[in-house]
N, C-alpha and C positions, 0 to 999 in steps of 0.2 A: 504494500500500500504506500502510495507516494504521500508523503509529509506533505503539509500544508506550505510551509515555508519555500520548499524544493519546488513547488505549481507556481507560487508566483513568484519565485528567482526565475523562472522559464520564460513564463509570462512577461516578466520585464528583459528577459533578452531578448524574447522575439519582437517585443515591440519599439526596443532601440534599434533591430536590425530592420526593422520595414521604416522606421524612419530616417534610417539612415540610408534605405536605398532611395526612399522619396526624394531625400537634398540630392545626392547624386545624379537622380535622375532630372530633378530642377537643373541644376548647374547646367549638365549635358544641352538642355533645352534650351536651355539659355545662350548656349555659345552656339546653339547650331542654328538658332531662328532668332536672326538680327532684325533689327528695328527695318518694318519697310512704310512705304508713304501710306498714307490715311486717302487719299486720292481713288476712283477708280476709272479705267482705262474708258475711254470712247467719253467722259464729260470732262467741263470745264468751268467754272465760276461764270457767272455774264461779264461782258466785256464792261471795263471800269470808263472813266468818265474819262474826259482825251487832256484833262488838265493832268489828272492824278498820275496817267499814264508818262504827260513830260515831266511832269515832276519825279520821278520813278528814275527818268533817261536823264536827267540833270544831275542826281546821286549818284548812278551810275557813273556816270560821264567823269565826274570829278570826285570820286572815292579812289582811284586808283584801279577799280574792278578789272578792266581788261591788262594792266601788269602783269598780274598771273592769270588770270583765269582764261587768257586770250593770249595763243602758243606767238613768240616772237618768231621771226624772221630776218634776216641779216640783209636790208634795204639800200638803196645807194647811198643814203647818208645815214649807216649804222643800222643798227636793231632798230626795229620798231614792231608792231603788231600787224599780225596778220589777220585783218579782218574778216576774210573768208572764211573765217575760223571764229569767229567775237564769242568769248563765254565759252566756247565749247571745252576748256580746261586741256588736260595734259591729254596730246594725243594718244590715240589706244595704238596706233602702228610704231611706235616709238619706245622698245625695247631697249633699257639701259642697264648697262653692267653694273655689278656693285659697285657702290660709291668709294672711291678709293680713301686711303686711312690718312688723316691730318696728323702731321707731328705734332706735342705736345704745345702748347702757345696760345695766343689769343682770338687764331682763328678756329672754329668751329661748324663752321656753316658752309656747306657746299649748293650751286644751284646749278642745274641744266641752260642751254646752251637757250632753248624755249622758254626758258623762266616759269615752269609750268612744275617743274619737280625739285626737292629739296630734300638734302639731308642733314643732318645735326644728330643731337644726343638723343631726340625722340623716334630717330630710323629714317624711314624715307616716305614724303607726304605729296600726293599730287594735286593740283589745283582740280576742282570739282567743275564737272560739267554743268554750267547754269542755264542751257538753252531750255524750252518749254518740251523737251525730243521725250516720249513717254519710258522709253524702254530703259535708254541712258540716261536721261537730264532729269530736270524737273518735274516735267509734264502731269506726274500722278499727284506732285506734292501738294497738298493744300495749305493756306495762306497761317492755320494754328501751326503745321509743320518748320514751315519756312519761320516763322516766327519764332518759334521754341527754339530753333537750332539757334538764334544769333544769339537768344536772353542767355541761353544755359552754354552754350560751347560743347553740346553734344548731337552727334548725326538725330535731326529729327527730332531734338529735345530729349531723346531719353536713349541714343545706342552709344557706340563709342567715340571718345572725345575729337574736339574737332582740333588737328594740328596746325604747329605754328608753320610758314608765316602769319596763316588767317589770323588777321587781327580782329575775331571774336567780338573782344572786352569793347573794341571800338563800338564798332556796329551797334552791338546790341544795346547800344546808350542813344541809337533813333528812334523816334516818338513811333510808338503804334502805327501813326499815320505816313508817318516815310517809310515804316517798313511795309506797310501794303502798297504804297506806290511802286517802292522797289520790285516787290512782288508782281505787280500789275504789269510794268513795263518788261521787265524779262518775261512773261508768258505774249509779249507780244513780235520780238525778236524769232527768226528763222531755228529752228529746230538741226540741231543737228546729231546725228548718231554715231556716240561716239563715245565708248565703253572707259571710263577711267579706271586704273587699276586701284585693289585695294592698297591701304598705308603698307610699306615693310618694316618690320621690328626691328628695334635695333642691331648690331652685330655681335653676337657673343653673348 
């Protein structure tokens, strides 16, 4: 006859090990199903008002955005941007070798030749595709997403963090109302498809 004490010393193993495969199995879940957009495929918000929109393309224009997020090209007088390209972030046929190793000193920061990829002590980060393109860009995102990502610094408000150079902390100090212009005028821009790779972790 089994003791009383020996049924529930059982009893609380089995129940620590079914809770312990439930976090496990969270965890799992967790890393295998990333944050995706709240958006769905084939709609779109209605078209915003034509001020809000230039207002959106005046932020744009003068925040720096196409810097990175719009791949450079080596022009007759220097680099400059390659518009055919505007937002569409680090191109996806532009396979780059590991970033090579900086001696010890005050520099730390390496950038691609496109200004579109970046490496540092956080790995290697690519400028994000901002056109309205469903599959690659935008397109599914909706305007709480796009929002969420600038307040918090994380993909989509709640995946993983958004790396530097994005100056985040910047952005996300415009008013509600610049951020849906911003919003407004990129879902009005040409759509382009064009798969940006994920971050790579650091080395080592």
């Amino acid at each position: 006859m089994t003791r009383p004490h020996a049924r529930n010393h059982a009893r609380s193993a089995l129940a620590l090990a079914i809770a312990s495969l439930a976090a496990t199995a969270a965890f799992a879940a967790a890393q295998s199903d990333p944050a995706t957009p709240d958006g769905v495929a084939g709609t779109s918000p209605p078209p915003a008002p034509a001020a809000v929109v230039e207002r959106g393309r005046y932020i744009v224009a003068t925040s720096g955005c196409n810097d990175c997020h719009t791949p450079w090209v080596m022009g007759e007088k220097g680099p400059e941007p390659d518009m055919s390209r505007m937002l569409s972030g680090h191109p996806s046929d532009m396979k780059l070798p590991p970033p090579p190793a900086l001696p010890e000193g005050p520099w730390t920061t390496l950038t691609a030749a496109t200004n579109t990829a970046f490496a540092g002590p956080w790995g290697v980060s690519y400028t994000a595709n901002l056109t309205p393109h469903e599959e690659t860009g935008l397109g599914l995102w909706t305007l709480a997403n796009f929002r969420d990502t600038l307040r918090t610094g994380k993909h989509l408000g709640r995946g993983r963090d958004i790396l530097p150079p994005m100056p985040w902390p910047v952005y996300g100090q415009l008013t509600d109302a610049d951020i849906e212009a911003v919003y407004s005028y990129l879902r009005t821009i040409p759509a382009i498809d064009n798969q940006v790779p994920e971050p790579d972790p650091p080395a080592g």
